[in-house]
Each structure stands twice: as C-alpha cells, then as structure tokens.
N, CA and C atoms of all chains as a GROMACS GRO file, in nm:
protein
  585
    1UNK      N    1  21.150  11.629  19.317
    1UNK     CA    2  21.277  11.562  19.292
    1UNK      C    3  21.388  11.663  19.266
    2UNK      N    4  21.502  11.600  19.288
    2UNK     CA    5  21.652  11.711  19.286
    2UNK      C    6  21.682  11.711  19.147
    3UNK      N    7  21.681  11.814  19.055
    3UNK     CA    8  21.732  11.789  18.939
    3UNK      C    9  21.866  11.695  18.892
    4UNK      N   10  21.931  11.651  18.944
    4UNK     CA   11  22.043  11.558  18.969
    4UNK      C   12  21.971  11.432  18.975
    5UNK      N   13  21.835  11.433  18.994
    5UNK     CA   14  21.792  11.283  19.018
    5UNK      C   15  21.741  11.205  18.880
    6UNK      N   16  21.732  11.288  18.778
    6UNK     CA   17  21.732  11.262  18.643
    6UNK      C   18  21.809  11.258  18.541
    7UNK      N   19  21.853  11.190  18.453
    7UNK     CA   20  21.978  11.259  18.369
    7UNK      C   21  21.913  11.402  18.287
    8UNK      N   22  21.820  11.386  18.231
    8UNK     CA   23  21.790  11.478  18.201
    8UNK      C   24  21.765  11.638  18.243
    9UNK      N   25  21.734  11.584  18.385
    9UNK     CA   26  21.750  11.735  18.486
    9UNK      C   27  21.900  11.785  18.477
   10UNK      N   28  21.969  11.687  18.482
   10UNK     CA   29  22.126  11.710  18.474
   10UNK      C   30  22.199  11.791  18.353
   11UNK      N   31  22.158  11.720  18.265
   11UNK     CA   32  22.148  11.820  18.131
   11UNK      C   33  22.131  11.937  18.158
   12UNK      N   34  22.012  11.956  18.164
   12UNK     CA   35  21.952  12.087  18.134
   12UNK      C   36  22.005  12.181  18.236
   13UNK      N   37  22.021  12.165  18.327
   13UNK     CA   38  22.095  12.234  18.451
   13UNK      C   39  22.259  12.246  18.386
   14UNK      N   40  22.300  12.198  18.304
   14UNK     CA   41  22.453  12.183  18.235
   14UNK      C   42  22.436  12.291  18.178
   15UNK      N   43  22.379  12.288  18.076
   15UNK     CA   44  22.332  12.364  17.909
   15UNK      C   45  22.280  12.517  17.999
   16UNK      N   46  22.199  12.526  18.076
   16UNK     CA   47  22.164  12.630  18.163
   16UNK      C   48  22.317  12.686  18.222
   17UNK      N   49  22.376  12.641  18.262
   17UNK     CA   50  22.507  12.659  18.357
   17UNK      C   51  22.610  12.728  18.246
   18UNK      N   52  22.594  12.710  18.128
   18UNK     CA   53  22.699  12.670  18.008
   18UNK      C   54  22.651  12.854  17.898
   19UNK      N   55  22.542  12.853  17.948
   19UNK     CA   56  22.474  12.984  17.852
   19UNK      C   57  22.501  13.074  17.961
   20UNK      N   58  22.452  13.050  18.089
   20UNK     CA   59  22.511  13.204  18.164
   20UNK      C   60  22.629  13.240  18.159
   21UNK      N   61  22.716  13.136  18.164
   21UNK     CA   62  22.887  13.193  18.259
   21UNK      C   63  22.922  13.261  18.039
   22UNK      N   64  22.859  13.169  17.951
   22UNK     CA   65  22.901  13.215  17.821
   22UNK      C   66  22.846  13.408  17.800
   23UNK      N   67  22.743  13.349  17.853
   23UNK     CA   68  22.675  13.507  17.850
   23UNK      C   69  22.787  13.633  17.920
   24UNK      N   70  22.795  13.570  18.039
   24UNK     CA   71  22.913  13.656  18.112
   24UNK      C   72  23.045  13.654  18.095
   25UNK      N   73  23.111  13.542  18.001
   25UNK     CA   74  23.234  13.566  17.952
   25UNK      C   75  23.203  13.666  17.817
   26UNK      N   76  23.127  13.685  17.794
   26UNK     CA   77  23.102  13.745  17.654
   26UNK      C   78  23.091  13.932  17.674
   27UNK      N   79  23.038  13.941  17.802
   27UNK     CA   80  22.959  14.062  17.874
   27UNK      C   81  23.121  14.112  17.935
   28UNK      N   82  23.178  14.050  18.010
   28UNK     CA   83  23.310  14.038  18.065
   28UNK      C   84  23.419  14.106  18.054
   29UNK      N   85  23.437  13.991  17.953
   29UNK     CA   86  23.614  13.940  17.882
   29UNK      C   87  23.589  13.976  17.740
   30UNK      N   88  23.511  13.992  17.662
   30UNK     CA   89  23.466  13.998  17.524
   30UNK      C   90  23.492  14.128  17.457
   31UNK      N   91  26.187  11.881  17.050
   31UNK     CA   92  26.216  11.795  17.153
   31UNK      C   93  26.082  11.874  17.251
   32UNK      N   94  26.079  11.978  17.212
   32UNK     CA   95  26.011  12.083  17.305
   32UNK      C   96  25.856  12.055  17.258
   33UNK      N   97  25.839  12.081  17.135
   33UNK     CA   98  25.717  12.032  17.044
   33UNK      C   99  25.676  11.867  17.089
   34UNK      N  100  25.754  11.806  17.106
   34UNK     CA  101  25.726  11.655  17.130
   34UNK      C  102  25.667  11.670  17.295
   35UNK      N  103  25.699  11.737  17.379
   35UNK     CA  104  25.664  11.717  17.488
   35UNK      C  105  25.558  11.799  17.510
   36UNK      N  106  25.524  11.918  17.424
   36UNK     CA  107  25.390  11.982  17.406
   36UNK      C  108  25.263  11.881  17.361
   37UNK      N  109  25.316  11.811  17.278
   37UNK     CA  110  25.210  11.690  17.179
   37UNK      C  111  25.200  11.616  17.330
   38UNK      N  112  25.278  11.543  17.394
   38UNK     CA  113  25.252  11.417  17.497
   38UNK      C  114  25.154  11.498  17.579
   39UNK      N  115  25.167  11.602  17.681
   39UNK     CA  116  25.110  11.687  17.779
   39UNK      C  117  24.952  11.659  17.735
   40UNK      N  118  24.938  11.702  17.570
   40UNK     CA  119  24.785  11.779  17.530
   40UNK      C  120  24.742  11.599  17.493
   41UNK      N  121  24.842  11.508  17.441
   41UNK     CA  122  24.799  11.377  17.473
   41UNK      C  123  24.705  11.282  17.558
   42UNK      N  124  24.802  11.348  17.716
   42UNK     CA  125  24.785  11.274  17.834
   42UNK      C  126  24.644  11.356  17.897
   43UNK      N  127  24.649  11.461  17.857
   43UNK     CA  128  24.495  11.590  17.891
   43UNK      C  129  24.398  11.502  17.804
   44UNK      N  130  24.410  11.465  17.704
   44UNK     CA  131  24.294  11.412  17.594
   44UNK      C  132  24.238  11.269  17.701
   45UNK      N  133  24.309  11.175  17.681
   45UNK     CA  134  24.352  11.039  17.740
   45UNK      C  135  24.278  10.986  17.896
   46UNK      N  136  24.338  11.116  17.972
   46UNK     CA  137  24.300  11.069  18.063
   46UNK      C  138  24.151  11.145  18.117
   47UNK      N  139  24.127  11.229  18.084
   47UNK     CA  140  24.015  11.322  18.051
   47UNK      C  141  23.875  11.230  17.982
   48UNK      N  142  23.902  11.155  17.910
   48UNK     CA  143  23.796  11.078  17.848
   48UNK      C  144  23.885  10.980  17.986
   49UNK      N  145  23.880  10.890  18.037
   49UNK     CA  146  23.878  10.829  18.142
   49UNK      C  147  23.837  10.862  18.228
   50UNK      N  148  23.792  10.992  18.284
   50UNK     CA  149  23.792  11.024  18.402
   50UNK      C  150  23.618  11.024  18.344
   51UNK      N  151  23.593  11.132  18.255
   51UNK     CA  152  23.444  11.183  18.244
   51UNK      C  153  23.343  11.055  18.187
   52UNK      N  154  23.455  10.990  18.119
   52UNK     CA  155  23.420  10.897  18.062
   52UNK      C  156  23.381  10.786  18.161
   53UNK      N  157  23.415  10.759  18.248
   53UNK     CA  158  23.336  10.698  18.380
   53UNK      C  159  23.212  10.735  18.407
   54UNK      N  160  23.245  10.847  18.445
   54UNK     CA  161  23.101  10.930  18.525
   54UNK      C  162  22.990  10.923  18.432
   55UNK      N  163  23.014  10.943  18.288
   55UNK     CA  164  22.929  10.924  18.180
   55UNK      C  165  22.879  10.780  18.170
   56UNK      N  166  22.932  10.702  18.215
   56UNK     CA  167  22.875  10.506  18.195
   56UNK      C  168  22.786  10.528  18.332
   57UNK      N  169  22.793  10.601  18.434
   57UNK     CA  170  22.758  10.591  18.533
   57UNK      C  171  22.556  10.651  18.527
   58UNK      N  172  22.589  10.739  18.410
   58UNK     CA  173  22.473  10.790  18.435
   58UNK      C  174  22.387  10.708  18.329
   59UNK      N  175  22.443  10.645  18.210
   59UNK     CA  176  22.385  10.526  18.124
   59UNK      C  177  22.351  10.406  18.175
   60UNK      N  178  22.420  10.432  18.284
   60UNK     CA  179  22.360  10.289  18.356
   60UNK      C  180  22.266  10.292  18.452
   61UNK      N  181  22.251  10.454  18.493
   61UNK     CA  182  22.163  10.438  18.620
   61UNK      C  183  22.133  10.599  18.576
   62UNK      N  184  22.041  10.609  18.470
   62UNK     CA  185  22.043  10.740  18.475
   62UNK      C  186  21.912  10.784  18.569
   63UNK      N  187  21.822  10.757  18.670
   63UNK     CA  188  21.736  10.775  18.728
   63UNK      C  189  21.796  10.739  18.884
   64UNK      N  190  21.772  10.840  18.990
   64UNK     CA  191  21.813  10.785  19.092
   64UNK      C  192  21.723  10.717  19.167
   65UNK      N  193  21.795  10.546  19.170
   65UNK     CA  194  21.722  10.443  19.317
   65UNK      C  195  21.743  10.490  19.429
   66UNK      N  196  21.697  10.508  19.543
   66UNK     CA  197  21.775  10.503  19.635
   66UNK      C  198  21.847  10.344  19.656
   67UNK      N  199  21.967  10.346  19.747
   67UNK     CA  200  22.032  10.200  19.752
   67UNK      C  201  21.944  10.126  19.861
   68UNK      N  202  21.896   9.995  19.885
   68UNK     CA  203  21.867   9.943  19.984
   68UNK      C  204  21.993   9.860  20.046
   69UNK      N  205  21.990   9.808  20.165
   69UNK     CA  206  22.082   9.790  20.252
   69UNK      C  207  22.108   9.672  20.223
   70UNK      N  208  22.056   9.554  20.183
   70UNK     CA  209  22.092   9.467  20.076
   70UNK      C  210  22.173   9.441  19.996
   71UNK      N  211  22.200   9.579  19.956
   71UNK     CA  212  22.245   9.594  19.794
   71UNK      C  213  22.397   9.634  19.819
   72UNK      N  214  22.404   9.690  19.964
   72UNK     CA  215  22.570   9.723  19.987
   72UNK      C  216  22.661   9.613  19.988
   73UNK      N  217  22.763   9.588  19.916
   73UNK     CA  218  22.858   9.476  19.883
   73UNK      C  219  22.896   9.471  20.032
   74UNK      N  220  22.860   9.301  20.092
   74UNK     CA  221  22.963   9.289  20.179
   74UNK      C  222  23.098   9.245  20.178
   75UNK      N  223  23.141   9.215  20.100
   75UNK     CA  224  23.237   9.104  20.050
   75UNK      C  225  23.368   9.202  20.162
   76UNK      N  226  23.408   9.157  20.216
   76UNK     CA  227  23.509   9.121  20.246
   76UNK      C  228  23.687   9.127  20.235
   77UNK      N  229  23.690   9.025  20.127
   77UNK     CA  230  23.810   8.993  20.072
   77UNK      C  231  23.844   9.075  20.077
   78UNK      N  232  24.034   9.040  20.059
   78UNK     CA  233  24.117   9.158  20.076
   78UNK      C  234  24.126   9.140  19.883
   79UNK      N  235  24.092   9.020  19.806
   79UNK     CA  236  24.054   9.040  19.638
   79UNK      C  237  23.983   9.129  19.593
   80UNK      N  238  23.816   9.150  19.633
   80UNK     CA  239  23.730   9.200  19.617
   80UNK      C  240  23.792   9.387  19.675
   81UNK      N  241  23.778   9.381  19.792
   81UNK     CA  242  23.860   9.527  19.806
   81UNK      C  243  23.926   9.603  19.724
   82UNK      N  244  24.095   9.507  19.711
   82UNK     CA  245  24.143   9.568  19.586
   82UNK      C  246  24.081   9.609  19.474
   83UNK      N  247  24.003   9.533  19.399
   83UNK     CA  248  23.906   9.545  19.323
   83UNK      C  249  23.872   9.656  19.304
   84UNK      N  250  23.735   9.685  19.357
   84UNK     CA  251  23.683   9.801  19.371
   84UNK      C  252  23.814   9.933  19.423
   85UNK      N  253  23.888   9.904  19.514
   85UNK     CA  254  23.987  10.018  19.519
   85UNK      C  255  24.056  10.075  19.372
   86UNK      N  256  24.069   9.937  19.324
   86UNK     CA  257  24.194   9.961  19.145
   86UNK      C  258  24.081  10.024  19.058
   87UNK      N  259  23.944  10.004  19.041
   87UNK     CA  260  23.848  10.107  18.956
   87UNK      C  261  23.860  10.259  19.008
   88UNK      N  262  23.821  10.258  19.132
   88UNK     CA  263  23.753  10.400  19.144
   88UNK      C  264  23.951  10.482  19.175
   89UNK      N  265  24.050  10.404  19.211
   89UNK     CA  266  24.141  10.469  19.208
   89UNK      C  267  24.201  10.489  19.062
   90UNK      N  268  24.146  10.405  18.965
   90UNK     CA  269  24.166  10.426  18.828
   90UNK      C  270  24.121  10.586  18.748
   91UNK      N  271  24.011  10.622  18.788
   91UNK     CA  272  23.950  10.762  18.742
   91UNK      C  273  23.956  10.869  18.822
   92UNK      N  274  23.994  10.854  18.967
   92UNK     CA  275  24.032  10.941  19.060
   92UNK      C  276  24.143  10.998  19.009
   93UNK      N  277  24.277  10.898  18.992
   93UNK     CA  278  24.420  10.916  18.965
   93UNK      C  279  24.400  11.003  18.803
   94UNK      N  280  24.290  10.959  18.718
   94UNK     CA  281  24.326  11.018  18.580
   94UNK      C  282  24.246  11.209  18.581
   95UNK      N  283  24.160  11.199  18.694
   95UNK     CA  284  24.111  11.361  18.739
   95UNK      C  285  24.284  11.417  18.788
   96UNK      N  286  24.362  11.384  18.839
   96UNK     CA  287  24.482  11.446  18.895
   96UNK      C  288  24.567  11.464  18.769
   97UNK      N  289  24.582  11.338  18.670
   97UNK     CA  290  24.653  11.399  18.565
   97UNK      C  291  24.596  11.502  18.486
   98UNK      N  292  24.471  11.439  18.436
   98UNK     CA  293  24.417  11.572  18.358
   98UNK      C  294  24.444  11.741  18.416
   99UNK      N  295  24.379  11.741  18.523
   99UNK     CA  296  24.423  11.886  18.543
   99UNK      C  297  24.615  11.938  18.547
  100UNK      N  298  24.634  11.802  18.606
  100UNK     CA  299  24.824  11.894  18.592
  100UNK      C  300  24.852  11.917  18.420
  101UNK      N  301  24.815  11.800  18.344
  101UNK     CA  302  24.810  11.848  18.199
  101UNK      C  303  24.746  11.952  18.130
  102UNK      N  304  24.646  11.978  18.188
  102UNK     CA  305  24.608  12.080  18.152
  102UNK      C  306  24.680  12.227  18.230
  103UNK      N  307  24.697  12.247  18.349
  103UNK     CA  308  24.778  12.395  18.386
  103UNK      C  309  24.933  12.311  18.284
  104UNK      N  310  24.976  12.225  18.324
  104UNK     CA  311  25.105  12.279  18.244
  104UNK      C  312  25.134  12.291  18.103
  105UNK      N  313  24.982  12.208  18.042
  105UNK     CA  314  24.954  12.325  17.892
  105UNK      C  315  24.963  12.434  17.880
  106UNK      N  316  24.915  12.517  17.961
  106UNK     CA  317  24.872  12.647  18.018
  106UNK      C  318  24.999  12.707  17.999
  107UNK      N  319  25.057  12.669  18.106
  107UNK     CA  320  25.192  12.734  18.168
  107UNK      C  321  25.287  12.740  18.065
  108UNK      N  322  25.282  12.634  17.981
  108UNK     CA  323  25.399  12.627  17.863
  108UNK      C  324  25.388  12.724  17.718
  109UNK      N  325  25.282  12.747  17.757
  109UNK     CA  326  25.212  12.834  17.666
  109UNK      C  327  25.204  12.963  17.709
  110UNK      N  328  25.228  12.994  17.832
  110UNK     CA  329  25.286  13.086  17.896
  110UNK      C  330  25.096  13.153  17.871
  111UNK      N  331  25.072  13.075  17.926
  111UNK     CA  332  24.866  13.177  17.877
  111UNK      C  333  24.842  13.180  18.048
  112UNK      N  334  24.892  13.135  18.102
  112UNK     CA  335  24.832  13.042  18.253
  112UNK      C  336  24.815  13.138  18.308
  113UNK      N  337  24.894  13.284  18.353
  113UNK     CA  338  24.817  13.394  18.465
  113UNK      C  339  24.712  13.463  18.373
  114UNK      N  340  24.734  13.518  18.210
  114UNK     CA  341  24.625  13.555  18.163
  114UNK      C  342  24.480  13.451  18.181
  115UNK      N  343  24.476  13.336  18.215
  115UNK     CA  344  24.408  13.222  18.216
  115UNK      C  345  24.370  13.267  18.354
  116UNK      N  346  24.443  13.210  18.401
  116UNK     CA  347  24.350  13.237  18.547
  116UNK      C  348  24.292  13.375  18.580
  117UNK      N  349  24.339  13.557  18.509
  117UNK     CA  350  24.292  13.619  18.528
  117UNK      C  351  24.151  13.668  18.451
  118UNK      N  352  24.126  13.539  18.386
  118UNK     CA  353  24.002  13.571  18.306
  118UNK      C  354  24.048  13.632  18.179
  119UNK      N  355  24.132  13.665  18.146
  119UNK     CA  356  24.169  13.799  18.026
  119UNK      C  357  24.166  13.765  17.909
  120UNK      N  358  24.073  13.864  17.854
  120UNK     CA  359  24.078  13.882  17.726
  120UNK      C  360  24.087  13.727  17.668
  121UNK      N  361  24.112  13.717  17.542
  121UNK     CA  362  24.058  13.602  17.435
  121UNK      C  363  24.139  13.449  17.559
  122UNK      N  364  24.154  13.450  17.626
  122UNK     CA  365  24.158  13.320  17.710
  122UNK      C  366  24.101  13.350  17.897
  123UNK      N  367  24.004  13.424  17.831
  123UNK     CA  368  23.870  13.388  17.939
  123UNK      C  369  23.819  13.293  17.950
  124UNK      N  370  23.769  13.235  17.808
  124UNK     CA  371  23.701  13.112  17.801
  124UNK      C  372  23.785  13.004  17.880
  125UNK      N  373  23.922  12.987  17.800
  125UNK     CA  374  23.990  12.838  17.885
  125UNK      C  375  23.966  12.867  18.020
  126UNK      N  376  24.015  12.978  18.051
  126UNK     CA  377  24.054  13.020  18.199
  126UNK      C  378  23.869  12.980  18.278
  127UNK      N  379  23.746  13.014  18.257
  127UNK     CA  380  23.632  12.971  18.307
  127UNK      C  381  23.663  12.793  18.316
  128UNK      N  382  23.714  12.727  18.173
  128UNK     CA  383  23.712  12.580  18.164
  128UNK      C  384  23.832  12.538  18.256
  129UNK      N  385  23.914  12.584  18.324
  129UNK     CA  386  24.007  12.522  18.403
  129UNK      C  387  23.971  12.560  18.526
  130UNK      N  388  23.853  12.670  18.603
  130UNK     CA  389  23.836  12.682  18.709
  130UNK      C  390  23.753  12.551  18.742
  131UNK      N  391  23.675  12.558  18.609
  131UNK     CA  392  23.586  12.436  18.657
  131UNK      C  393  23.612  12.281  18.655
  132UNK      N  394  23.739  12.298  18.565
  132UNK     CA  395  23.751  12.164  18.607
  132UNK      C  396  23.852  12.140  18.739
  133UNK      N  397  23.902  12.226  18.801
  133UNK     CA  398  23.934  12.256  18.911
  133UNK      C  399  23.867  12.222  19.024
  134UNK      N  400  23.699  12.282  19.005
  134UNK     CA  401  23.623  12.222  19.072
  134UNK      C  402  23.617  12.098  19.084
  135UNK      N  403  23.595  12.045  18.965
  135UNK     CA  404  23.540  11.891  18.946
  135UNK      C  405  23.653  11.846  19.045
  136UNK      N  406  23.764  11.831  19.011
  136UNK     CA  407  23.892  11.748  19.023
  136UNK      C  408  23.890  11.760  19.204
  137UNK      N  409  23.839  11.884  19.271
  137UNK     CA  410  23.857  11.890  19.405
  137UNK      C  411  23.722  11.826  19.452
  138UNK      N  412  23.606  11.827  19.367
  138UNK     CA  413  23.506  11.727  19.423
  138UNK      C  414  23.506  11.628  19.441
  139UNK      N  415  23.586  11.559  19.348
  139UNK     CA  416  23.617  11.376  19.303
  139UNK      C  417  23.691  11.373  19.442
  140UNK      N  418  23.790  11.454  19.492
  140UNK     CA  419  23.899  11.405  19.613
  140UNK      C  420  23.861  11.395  19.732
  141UNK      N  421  23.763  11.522  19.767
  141UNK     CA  422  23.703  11.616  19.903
  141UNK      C  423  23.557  11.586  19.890
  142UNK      N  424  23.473  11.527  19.799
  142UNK     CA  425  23.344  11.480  19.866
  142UNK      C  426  23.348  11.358  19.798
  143UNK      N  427  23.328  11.331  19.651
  143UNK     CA  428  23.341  11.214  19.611
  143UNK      C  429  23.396  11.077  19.706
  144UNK      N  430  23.516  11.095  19.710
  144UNK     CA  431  23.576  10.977  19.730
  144UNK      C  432  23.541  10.975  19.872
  145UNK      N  433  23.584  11.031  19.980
  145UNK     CA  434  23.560  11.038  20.136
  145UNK      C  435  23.387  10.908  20.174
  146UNK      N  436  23.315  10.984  20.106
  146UNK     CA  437  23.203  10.890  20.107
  146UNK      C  438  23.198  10.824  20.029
  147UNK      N  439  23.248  10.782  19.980
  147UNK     CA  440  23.250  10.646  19.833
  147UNK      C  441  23.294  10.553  19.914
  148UNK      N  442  23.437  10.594  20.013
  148UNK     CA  443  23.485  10.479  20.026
  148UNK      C  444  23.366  10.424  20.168
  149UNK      N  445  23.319  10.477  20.232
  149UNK     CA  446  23.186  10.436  20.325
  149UNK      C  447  23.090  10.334  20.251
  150UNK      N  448  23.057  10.368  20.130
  150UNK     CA  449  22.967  10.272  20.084
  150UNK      C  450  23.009  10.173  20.018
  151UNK      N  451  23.122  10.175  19.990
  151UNK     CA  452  23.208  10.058  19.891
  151UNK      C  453  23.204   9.946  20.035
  152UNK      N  454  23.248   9.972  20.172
  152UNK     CA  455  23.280   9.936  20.258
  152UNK      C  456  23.440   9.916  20.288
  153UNK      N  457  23.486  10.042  20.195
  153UNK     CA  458  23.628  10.060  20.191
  153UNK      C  459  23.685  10.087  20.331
  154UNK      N  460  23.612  10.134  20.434
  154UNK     CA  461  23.556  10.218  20.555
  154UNK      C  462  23.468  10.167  20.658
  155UNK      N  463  23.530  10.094  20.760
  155UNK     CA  464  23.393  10.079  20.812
  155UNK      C  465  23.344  10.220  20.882
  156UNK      N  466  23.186  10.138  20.877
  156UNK     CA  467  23.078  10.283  20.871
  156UNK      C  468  22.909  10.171  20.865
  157UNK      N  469  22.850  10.228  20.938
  157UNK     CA  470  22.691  10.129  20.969
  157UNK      C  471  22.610  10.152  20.873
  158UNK      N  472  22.541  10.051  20.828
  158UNK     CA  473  22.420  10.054  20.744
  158UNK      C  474  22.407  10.172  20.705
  159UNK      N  475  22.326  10.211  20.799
  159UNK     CA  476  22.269  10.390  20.808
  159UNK      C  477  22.374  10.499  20.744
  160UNK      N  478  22.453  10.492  20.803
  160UNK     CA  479  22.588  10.586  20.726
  160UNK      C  480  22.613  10.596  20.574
  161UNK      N  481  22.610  10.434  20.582
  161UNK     CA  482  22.654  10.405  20.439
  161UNK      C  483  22.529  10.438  20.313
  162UNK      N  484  22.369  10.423  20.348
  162UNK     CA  485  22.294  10.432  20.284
  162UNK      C  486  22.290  10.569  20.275
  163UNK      N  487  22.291  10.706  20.332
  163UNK     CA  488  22.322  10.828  20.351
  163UNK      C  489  22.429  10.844  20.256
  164UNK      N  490  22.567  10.803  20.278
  164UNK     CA  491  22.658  10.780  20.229
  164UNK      C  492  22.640  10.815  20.065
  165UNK      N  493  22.542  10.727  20.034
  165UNK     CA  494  22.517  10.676  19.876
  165UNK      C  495  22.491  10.766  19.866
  166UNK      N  496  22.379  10.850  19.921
  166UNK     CA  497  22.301  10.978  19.820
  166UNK      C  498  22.407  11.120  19.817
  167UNK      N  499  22.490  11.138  19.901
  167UNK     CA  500  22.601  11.193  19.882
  167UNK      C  501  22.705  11.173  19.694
  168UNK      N  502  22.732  11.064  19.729
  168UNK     CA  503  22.819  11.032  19.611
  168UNK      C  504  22.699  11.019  19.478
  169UNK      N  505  22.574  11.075  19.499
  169UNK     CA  506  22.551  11.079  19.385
  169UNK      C  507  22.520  11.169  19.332
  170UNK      N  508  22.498  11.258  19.425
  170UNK     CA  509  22.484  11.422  19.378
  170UNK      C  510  22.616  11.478  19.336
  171UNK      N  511  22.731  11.424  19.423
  171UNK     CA  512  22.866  11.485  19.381
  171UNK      C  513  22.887  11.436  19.266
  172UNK      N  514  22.835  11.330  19.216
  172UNK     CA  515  22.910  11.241  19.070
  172UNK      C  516  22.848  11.366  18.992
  173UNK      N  517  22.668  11.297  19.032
  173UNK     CA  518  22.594  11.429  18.860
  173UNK      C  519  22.640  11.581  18.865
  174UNK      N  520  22.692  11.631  19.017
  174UNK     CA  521  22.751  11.790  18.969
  174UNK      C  522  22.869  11.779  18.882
  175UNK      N  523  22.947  11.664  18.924
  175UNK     CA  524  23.074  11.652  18.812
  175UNK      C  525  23.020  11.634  18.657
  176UNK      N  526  22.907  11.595  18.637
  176UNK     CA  527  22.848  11.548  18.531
  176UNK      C  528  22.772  11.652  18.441
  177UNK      N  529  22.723  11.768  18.492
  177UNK     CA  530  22.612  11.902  18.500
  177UNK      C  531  22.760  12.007  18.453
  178UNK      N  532  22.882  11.995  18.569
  178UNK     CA  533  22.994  12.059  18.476
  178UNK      C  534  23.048  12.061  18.400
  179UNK      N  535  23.046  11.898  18.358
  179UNK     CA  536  23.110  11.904  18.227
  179UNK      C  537  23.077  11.945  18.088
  180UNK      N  538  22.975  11.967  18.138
  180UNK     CA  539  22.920  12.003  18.000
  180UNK      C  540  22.929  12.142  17.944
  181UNK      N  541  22.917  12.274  18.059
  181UNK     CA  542  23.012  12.400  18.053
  181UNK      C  543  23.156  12.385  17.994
  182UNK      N  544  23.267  12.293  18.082
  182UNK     CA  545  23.428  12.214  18.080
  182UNK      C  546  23.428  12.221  17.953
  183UNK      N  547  23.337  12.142  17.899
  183UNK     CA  548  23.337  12.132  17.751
  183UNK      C  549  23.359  12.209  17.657
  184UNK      N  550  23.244  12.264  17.630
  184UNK     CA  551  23.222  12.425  17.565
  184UNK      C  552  23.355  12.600  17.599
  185UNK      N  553  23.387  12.557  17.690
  185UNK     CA  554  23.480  12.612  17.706
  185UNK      C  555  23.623  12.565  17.671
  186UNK      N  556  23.574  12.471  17.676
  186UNK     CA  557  23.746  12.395  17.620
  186UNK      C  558  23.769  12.393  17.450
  187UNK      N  559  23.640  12.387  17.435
  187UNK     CA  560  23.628  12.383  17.298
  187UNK      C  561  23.647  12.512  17.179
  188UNK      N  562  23.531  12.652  17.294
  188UNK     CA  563  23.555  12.786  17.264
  188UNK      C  564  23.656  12.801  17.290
  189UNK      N  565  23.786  12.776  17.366
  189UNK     CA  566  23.892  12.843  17.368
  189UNK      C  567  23.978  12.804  17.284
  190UNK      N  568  23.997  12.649  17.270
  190UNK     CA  569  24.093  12.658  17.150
  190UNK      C  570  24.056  12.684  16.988
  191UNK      N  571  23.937  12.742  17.014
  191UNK     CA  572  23.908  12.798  16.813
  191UNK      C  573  23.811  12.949  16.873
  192UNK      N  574  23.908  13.049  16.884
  192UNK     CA  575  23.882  13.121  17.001
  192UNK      C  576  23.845  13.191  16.870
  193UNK      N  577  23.756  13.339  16.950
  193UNK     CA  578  23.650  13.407  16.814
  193UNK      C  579  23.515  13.394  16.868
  194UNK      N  580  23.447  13.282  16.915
  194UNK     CA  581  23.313  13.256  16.904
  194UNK      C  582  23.271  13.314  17.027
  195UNK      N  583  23.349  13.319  17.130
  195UNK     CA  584  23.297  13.434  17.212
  195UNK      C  585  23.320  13.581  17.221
   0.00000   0.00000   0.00000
C-alpha cells in the first residue's frame, strides 16, 4: 500500500518530512 | 492605521488557512483509509443546482488556499523579511522553508487537485474509466497537501517564536 493510503502512513511521512528539512534548517541557516 | 492593516492581513492568513487545511483535515476523518471509488458511487446528478453545489464547496477552499498564501507573502513583505525569507537566511529560514511549502500546497490544490476533481465531480465531462482514475489522483494530491502540513506547521510555528532552531 502507498503510504498516503492510510492516515497514519500520512502522518508519519509528515513528522518524517518535518525532522529532516528541521535537521537541515538547523545544519544550514542555524 | 498601518498596525490595523498588519492585524487584518495575519487575520485573513489565520481564517482562511484553517478553511483551507481545515477541509482537507475533515477529509481524512472521514475517509481516513483509502476505498477505491466504484462507478456507482460517481454523482450523476446533473442539475445545473447540484453542480453549483459542489462547484460553491470545493471553490470555497480552493479560493481560501489563494488568500492564505497572498496573506501570508504580504505579511512577509510588510515586514520587509520576504527576500531574507525566500533566501533561506538566517533566523527566518524557518518561515521562509514554511512559505515554500505552502507554496507548494497552494500550486497543488490549482495544477493537480482541482483539474481532476473537476472529472470526478462530473464538473467535466470525462468516461467512467477517466473519472475512476481520476479519483485516485485527487487523493494522493489531497494527503500530500495533508503530509505537508504538518512540516507548514512547525515551521510556521518555529518561526514566529524563533530560537528553537
């Protein structure tokens, strides 16, 4: 199944999405 | 006078922002597992009532994705943050990540969202087949709008109590 096909896949693919780009604004711009 | 029109802007960003996400969010409470659609299930109706209808919803949260983002760059802009914003820089990196993406969102809702929405609404004619295709389109584009916001968020949030990154 497509992670999109769950809410919960959706989530977690968010929260995942949300810690890298933070990781790399931090690594970055920080 | 200047302050008053700063307050309305970050108003109409609040406002229509929970309208817009705030859709997509009932969308996934209501159907948070994906059916596929059966061919059945596509509204035939007709009417030029029913049409409107469905046109006045989904043009209801479409139209409030267009305000939000102009409220939000001309927050930006008034604040004179908007090229440091868009260049990533320094302590308004964060917004500047949260306005690319909702950038995204706002060009998904227009350029994939809607194009095939209106196919399956039967806003469009378009055959069975199209339209059932159709569906699984508009639902991957909804949950990526849905998967972003939740970054949108956190960034919107880190930037205005800026420090935490």
């Amino acid at each position: 199944r497509h992670p999109y096909d769950t809410a919960r896949g959706t989530i977690a693919l968010g929260v995942l999405l949300t810690l890298v780009l933070a990781a790399l604004v931090r690594l970055l711009a920080g | 006078m200047d302050m008053l029109l700063d307050l309305t802007v970050r108003w109409a960003h609040f406002i229509a922002g929970i309208i817009w996400v705030g859709h997509n969010y009932s969308s996934v409470v209501q159907r948070p597992s994906w059916q596929p659609l059966r061919a059945e299930e596509l509204s035939d109706d007709r009417s030029p009532r029913f049409q409107a209808l469905l046109n006045r919803e989904h043009g209801f949260f479409r139209w409030a994705s267009v305000v939000t983002w102009c409220a939000g760059l001309l927050m930006l802009w008034r604040q004179g943050w908007l090229s440091d914003a868009l260049a990533l820089q320094g302590s308004l990196a964060p917004i500047g990540v949260g306005m690319y993406i909702g950038t995204l969102m706002m060009l998904n809702v227009w350029l994939v969202l809607w194009p095939h929405q209106k196919k399956v609404l039967g806003l469009v004619p378009a055959s069975i087949d199209e339209r059932l295709r159709c569906s699984r389109i508009t639902h991957l584009s909804s949950r990526t709008n849905t998967m972003l916001s939740i970054p949108l968020l956190f960034f919107m949030a880190t930037g205005s109590h800026g420090g935490l990154l």
